[in-house]
PDB file of N, CA, C and O in Angstrom, chain B, residues numbered from 101:
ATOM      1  N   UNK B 101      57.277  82.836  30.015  1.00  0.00           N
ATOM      2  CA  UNK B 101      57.116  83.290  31.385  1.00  0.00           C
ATOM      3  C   UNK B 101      56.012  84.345  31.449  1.00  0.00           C
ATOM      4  O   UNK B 101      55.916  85.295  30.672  1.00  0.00           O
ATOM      5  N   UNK B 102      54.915  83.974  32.807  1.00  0.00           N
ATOM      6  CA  UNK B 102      53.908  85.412  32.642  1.00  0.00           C
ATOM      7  C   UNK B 102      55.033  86.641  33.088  1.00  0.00           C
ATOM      8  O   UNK B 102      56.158  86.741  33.578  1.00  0.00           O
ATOM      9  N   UNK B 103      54.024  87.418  32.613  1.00  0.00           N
ATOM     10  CA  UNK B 103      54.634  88.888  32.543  1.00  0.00           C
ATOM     11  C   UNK B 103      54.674  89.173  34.382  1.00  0.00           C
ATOM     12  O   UNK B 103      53.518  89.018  34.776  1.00  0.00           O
ATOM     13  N   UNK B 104      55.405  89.448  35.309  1.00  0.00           N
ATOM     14  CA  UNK B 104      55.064  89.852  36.341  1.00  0.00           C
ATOM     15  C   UNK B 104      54.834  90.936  36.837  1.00  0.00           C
ATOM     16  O   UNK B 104      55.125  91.418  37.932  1.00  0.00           O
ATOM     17  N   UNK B 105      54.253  91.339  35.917  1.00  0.00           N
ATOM     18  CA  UNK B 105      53.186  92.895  36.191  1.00  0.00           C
ATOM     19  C   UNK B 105      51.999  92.549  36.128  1.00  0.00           C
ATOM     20  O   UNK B 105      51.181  93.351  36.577  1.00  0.00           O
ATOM     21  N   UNK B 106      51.610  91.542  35.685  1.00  0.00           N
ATOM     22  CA  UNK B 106      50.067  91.282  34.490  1.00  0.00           C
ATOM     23  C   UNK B 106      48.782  91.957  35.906  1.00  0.00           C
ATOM     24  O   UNK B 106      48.146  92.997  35.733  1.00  0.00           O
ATOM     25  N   UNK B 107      48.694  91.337  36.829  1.00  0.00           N
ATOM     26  CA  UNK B 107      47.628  92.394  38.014  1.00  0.00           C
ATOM     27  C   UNK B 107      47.784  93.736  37.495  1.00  0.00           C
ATOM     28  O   UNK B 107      46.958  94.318  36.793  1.00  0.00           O
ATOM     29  N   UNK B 108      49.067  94.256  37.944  1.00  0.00           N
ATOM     30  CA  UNK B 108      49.044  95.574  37.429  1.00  0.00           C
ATOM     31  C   UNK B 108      48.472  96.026  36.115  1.00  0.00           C
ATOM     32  O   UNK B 108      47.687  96.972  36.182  1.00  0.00           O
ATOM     33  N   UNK B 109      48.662  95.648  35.240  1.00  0.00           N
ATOM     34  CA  UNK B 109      48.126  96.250  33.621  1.00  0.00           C
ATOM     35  C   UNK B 109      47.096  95.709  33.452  1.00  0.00           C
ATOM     36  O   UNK B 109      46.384  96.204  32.579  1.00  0.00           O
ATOM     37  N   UNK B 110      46.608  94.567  34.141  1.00  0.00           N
ATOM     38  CA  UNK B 110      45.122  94.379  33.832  1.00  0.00           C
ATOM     39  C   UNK B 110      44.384  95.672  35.174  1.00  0.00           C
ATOM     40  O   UNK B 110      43.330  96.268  34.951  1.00  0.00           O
ATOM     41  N   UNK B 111      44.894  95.796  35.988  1.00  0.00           N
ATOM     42  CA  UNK B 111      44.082  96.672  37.131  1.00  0.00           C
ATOM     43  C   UNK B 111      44.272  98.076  36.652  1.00  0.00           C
ATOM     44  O   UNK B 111      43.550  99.018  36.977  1.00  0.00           O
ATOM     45  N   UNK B 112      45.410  98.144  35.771  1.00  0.00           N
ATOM     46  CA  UNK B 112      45.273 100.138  35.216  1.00  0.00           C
ATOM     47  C   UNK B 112      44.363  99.773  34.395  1.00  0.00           C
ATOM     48  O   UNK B 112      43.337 100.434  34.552  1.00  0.00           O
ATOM     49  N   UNK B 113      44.276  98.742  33.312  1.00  0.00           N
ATOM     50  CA  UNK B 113      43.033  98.549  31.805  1.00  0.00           C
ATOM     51  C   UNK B 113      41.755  98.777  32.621  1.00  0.00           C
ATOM     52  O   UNK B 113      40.858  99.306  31.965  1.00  0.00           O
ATOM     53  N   UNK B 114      41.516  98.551  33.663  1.00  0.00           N
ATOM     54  CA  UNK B 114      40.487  98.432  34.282  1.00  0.00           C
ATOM     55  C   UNK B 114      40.541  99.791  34.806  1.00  0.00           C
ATOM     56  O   UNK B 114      40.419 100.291  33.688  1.00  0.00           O
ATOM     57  N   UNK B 115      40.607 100.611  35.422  1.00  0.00           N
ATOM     58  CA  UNK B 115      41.113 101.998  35.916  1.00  0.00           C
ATOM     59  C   UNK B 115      40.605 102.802  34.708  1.00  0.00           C
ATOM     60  O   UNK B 115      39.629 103.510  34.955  1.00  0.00           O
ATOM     61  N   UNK B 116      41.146 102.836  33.262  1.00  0.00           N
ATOM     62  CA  UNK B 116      40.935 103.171  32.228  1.00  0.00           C
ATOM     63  C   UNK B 116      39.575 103.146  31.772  1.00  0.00           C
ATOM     64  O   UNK B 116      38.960 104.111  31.320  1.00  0.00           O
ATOM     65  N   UNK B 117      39.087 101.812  31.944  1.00  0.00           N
ATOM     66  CA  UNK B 117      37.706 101.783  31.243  1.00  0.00           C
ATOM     67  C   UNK B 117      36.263 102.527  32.559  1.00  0.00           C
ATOM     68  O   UNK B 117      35.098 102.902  32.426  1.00  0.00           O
ATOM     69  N   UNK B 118      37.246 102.410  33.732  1.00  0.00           N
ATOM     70  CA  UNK B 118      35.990 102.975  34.762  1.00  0.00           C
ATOM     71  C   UNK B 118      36.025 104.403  34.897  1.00  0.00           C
ATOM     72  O   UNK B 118      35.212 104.975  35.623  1.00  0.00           O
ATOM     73  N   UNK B 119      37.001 105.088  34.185  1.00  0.00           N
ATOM     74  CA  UNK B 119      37.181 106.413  34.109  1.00  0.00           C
ATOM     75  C   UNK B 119      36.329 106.864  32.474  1.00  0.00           C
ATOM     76  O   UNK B 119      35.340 107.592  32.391  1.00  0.00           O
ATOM     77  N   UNK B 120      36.867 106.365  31.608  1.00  0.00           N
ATOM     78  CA  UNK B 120      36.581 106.453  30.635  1.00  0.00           C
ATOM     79  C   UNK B 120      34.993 106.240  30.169  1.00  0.00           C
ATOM     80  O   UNK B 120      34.354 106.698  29.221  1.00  0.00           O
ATOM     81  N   UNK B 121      34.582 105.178  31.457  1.00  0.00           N
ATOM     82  CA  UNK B 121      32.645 105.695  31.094  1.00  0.00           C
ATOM     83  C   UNK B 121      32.198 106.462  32.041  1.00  0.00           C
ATOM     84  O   UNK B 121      31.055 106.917  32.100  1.00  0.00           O
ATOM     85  N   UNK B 122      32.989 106.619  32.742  1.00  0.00           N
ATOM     86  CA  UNK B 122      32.520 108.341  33.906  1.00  0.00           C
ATOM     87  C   UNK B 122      32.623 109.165  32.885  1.00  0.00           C
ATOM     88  O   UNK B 122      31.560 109.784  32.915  1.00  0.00           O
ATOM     89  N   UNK B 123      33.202 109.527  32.063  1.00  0.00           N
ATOM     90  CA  UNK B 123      33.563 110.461  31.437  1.00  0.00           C
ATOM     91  C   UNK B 123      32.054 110.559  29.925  1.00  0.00           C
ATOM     92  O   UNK B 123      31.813 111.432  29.092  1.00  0.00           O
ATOM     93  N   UNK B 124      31.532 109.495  30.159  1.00  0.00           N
ATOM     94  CA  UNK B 124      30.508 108.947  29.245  1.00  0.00           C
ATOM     95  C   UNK B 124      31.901 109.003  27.876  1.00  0.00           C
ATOM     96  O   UNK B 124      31.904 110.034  27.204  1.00  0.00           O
ATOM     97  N   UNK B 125      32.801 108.112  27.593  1.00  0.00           N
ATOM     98  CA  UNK B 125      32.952 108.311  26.236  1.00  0.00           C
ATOM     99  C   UNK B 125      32.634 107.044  25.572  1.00  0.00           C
ATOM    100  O   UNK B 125      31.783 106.332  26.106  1.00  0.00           O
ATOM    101  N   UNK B 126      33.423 106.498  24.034  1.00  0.00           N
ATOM    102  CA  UNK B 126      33.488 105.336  24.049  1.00  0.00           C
ATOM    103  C   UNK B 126      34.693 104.762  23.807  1.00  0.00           C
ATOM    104  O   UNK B 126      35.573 105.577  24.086  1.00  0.00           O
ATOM    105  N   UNK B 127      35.078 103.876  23.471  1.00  0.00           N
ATOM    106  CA  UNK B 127      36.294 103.267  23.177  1.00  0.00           C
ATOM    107  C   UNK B 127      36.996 103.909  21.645  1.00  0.00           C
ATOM    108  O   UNK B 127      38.214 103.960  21.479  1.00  0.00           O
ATOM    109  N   UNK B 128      36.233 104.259  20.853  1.00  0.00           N
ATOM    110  CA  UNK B 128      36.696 105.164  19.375  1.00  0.00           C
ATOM    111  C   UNK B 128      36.965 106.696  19.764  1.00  0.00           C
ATOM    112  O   UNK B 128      37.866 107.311  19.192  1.00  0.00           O
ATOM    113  N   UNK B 129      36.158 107.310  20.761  1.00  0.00           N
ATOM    114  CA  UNK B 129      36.611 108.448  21.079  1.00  0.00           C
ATOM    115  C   UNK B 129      37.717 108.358  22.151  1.00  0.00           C
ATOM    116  O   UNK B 129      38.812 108.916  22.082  1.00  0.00           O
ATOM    117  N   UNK B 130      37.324 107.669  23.033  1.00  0.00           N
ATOM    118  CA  UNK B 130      39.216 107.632  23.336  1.00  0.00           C
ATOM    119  C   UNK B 130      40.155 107.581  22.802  1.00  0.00           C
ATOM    120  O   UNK B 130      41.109 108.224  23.241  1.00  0.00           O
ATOM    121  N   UNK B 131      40.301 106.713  21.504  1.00  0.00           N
ATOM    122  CA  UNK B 131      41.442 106.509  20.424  1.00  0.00           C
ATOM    123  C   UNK B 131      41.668 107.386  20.014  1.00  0.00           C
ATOM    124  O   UNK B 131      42.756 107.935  20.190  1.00  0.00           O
ATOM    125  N   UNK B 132      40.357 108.047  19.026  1.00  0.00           N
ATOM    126  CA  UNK B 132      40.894 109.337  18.204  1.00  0.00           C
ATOM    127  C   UNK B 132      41.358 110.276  18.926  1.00  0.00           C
ATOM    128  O   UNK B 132      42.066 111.153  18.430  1.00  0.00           O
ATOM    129  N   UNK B 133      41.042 110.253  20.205  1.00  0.00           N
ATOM    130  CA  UNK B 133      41.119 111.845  21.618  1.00  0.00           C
ATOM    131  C   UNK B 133      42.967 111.862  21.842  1.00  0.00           C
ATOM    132  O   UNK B 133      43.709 112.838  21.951  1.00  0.00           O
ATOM    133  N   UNK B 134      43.407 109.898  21.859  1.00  0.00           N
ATOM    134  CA  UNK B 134      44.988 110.083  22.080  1.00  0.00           C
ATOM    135  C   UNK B 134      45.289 109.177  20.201  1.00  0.00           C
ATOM    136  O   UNK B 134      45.752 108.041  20.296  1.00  0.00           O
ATOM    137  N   UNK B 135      45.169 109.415  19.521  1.00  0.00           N
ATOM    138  CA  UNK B 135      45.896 108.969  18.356  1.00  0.00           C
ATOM    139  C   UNK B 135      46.192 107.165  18.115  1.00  0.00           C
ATOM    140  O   UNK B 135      47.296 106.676  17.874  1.00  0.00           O
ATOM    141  N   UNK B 136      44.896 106.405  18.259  1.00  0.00           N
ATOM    142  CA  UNK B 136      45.275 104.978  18.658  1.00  0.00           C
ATOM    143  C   UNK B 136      43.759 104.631  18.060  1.00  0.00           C
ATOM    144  O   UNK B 136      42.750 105.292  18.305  1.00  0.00           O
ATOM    145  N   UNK B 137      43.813 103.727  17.420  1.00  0.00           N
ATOM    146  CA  UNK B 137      43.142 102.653  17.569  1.00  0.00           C
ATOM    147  C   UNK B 137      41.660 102.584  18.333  1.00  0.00           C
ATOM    148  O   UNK B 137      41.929 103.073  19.430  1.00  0.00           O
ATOM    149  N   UNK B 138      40.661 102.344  18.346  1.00  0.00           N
ATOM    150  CA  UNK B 138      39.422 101.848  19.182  1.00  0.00           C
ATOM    151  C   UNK B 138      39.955 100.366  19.452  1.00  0.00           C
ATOM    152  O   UNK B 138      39.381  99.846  20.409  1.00  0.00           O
ATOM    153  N   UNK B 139      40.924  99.558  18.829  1.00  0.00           N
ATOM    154  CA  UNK B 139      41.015  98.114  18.917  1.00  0.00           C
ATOM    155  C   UNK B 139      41.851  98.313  20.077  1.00  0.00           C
ATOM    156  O   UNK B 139      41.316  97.837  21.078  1.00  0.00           O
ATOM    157  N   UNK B 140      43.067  98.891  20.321  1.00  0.00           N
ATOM    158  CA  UNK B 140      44.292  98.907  20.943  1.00  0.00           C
ATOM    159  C   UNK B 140      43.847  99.461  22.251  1.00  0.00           C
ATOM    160  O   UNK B 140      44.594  99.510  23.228  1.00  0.00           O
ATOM    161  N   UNK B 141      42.575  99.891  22.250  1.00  0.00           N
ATOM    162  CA  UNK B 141      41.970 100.808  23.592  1.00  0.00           C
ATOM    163  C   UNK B 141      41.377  99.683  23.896  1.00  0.00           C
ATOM    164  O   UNK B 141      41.929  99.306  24.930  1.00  0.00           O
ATOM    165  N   UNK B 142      40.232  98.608  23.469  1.00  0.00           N
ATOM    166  CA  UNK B 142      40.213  97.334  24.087  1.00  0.00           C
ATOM    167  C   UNK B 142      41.431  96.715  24.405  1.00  0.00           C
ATOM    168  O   UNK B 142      41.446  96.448  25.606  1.00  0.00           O
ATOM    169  N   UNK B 143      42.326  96.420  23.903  1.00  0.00           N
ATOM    170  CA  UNK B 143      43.489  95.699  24.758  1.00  0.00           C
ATOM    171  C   UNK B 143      44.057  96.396  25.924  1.00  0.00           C
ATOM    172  O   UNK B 143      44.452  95.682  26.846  1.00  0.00           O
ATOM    173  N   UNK B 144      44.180  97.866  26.053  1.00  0.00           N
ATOM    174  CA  UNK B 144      44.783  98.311  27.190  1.00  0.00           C
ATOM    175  C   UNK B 144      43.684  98.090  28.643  1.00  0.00           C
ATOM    176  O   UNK B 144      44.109  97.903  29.783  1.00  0.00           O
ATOM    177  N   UNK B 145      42.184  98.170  28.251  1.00  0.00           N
ATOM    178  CA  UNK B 145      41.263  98.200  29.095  1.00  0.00           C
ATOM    179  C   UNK B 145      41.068  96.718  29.665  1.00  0.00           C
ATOM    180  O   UNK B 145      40.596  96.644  30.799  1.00  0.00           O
ATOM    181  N   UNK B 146      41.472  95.190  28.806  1.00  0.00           N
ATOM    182  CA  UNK B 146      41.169  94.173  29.149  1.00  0.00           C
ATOM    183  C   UNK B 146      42.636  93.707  29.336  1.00  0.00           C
ATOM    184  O   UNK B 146      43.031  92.695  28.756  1.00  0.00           O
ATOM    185  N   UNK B 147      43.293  94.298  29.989  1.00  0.00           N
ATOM    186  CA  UNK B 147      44.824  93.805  30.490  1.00  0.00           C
ATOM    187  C   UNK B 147      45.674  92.966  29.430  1.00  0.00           C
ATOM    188  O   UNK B 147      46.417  92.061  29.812  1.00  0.00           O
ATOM    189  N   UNK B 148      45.540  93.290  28.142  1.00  0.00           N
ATOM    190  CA  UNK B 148      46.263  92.622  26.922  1.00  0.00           C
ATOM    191  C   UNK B 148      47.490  93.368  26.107  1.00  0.00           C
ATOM    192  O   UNK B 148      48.200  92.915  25.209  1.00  0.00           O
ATOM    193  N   UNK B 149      47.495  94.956  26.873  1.00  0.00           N
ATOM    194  CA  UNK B 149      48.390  95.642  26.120  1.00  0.00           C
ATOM    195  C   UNK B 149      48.922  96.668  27.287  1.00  0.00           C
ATOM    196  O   UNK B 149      48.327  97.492  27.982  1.00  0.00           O
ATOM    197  N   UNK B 150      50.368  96.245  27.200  1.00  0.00           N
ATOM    198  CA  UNK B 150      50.986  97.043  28.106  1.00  0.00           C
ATOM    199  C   UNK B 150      51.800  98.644  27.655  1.00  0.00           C
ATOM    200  O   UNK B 150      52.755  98.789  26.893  1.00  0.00           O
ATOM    201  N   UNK B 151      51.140  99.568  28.320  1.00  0.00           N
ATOM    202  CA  UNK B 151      51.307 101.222  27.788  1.00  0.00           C
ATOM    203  C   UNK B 151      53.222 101.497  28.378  1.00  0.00           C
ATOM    204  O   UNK B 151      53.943 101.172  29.321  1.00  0.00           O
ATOM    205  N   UNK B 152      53.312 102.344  27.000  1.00  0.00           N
ATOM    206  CA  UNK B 152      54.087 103.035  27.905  1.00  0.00           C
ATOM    207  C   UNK B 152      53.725 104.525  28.042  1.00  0.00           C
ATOM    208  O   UNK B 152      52.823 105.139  27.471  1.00  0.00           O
ATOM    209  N   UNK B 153      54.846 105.067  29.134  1.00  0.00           N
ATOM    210  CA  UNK B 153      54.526 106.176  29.741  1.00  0.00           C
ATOM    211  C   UNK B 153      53.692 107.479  29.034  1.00  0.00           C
ATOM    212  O   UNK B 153      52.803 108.144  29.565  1.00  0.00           O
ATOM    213  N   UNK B 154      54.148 107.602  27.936  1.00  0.00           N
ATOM    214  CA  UNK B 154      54.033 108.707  27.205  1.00  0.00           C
ATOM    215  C   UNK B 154      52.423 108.162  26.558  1.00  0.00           C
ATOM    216  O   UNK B 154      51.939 109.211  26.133  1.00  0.00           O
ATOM    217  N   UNK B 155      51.679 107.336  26.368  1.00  0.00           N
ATOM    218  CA  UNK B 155      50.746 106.669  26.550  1.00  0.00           C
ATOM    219  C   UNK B 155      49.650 107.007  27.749  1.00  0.00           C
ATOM    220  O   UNK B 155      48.507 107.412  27.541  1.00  0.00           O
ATOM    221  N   UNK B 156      50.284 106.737  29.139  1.00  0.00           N
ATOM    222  CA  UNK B 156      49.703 106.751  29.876  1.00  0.00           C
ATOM    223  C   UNK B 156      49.546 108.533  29.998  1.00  0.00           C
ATOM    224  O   UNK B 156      48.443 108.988  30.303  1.00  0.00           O
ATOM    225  N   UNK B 157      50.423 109.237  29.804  1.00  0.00           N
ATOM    226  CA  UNK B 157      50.303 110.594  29.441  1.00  0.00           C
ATOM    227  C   UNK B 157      49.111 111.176  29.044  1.00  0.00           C
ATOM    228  O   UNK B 157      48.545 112.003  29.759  1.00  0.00           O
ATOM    229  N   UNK B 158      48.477 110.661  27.480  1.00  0.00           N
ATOM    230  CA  UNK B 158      48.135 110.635  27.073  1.00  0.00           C
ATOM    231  C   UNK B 158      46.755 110.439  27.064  1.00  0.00           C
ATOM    232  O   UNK B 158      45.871 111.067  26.481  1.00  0.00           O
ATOM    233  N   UNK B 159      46.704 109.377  27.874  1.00  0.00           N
ATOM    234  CA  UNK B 159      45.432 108.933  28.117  1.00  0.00           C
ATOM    235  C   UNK B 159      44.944 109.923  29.333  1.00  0.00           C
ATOM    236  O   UNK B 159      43.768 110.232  29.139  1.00  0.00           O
ATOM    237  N   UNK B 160      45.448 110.485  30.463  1.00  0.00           N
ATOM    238  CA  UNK B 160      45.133 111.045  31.331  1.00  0.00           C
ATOM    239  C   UNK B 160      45.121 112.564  31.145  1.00  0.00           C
ATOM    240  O   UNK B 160      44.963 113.397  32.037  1.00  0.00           O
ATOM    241  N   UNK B 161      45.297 112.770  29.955  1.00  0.00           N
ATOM    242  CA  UNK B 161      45.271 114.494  29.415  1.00  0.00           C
ATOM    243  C   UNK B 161      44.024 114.214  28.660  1.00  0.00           C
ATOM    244  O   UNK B 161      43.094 114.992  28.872  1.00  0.00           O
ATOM    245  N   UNK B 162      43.785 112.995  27.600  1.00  0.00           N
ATOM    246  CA  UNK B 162      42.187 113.214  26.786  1.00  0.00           C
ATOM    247  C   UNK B 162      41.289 112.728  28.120  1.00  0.00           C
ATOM    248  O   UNK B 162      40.172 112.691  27.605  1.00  0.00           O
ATOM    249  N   UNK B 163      41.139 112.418  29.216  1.00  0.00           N
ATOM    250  CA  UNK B 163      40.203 111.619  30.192  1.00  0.00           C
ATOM    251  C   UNK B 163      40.271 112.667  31.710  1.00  0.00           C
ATOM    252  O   UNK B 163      39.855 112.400  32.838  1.00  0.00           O
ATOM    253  N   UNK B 164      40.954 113.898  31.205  1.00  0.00           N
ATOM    254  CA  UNK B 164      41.243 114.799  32.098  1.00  0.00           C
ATOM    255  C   UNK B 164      41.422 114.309  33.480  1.00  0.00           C
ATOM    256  O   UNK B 164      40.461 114.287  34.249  1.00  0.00           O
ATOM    257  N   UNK B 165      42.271 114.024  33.740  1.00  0.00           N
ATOM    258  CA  UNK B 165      42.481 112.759  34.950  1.00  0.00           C
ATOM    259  C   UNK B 165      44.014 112.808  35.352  1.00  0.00           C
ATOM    260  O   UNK B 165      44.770 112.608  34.401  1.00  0.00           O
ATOM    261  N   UNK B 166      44.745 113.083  36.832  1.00  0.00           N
ATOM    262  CA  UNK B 166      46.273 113.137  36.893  1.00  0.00           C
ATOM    263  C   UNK B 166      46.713 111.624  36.682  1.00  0.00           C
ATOM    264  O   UNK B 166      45.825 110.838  37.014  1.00  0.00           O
ATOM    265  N   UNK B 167      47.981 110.983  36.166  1.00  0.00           N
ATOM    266  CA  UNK B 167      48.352 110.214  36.256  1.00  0.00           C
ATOM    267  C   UNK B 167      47.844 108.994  37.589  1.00  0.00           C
ATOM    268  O   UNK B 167      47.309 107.891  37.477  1.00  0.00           O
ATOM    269  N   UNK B 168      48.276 109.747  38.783  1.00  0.00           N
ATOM    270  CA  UNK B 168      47.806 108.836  39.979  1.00  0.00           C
ATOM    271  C   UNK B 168      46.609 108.434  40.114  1.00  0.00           C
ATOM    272  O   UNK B 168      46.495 107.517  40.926  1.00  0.00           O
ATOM    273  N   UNK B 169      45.132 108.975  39.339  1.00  0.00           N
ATOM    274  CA  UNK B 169      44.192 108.813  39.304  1.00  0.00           C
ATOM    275  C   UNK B 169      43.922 107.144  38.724  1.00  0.00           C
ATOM    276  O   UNK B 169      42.876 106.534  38.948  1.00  0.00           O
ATOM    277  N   UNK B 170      44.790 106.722  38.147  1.00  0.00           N
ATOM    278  CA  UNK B 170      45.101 105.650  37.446  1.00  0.00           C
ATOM    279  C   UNK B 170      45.662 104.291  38.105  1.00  0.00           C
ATOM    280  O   UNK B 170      45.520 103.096  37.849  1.00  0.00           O
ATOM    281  N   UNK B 171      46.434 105.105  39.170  1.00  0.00           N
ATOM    282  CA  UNK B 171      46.783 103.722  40.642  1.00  0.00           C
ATOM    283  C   UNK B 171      45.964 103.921  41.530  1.00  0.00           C
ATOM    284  O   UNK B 171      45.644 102.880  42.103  1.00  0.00           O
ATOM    285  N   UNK B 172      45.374 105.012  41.975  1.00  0.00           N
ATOM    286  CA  UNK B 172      44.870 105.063  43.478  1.00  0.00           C
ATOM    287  C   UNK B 172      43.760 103.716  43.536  1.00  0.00           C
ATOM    288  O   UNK B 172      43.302 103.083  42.585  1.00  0.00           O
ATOM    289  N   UNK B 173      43.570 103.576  44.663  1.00  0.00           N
ATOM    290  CA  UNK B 173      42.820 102.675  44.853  1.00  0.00           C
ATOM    291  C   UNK B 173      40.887 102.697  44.738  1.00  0.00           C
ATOM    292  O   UNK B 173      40.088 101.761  44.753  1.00  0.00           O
ATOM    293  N   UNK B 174      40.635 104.484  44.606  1.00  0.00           N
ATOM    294  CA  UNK B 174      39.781 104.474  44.080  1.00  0.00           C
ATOM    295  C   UNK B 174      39.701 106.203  43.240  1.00  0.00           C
ATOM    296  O   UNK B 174      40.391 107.195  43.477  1.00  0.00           O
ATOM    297  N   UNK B 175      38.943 106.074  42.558  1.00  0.00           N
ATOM    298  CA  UNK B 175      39.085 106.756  41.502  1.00  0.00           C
ATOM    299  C   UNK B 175      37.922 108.235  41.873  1.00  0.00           C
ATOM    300  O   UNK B 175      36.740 107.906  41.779  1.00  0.00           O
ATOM    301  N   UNK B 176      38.121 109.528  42.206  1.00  0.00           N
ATOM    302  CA  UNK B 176      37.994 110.353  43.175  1.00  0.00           C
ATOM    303  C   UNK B 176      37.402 111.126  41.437  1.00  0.00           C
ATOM    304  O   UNK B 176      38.102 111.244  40.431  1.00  0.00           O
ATOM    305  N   UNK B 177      36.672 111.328  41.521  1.00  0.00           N
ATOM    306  CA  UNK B 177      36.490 112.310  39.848  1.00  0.00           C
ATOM    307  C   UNK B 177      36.546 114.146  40.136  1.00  0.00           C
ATOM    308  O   UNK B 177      35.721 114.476  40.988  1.00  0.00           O
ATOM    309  N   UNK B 178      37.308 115.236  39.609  1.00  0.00           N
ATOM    310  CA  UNK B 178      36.876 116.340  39.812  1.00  0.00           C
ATOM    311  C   UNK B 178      35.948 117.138  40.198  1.00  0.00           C
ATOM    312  O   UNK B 178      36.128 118.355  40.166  1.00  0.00           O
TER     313      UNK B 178
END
């Protein structure tokens, strides 16, 4: 059965990677910034890996970014 979130986690992976080159980084410094992988940061960015919370935490403390920055519909930078 598809996952019935899959829009959703492909549209945060996407959220992720449009923040994450505002931020100019790359996919290895995101990893090392939250403790993961450069591989596992392509899967969250191309809707293949679903985060959990403490994750998404994570990612929005190294990308200095509030959680909601991550749903809103557009992405408002500091």
């Amino acid at each position: 059965m598809k996952d019935r979130y899959s829009k959703e986690i492909i549209r945060f992976g996407e959220r992720v990677r449009e923040i994450r080159l505002y931020r100019n980084m790359i996919q290895l410094d995101l990893g090392e910034a939250i403790g993961m992988e450069r591989s596992e940061i392509s899967k969250i960015e191309n809707g293949k890996k679903n985060v959990e919370f403490n994750t998404m935490v994570r990612l929005a403390e190294a990308l200095t970014v509030e959680l909601s920055d991550f749903f809103s519909p557009v992405f408002k930078p500091l």
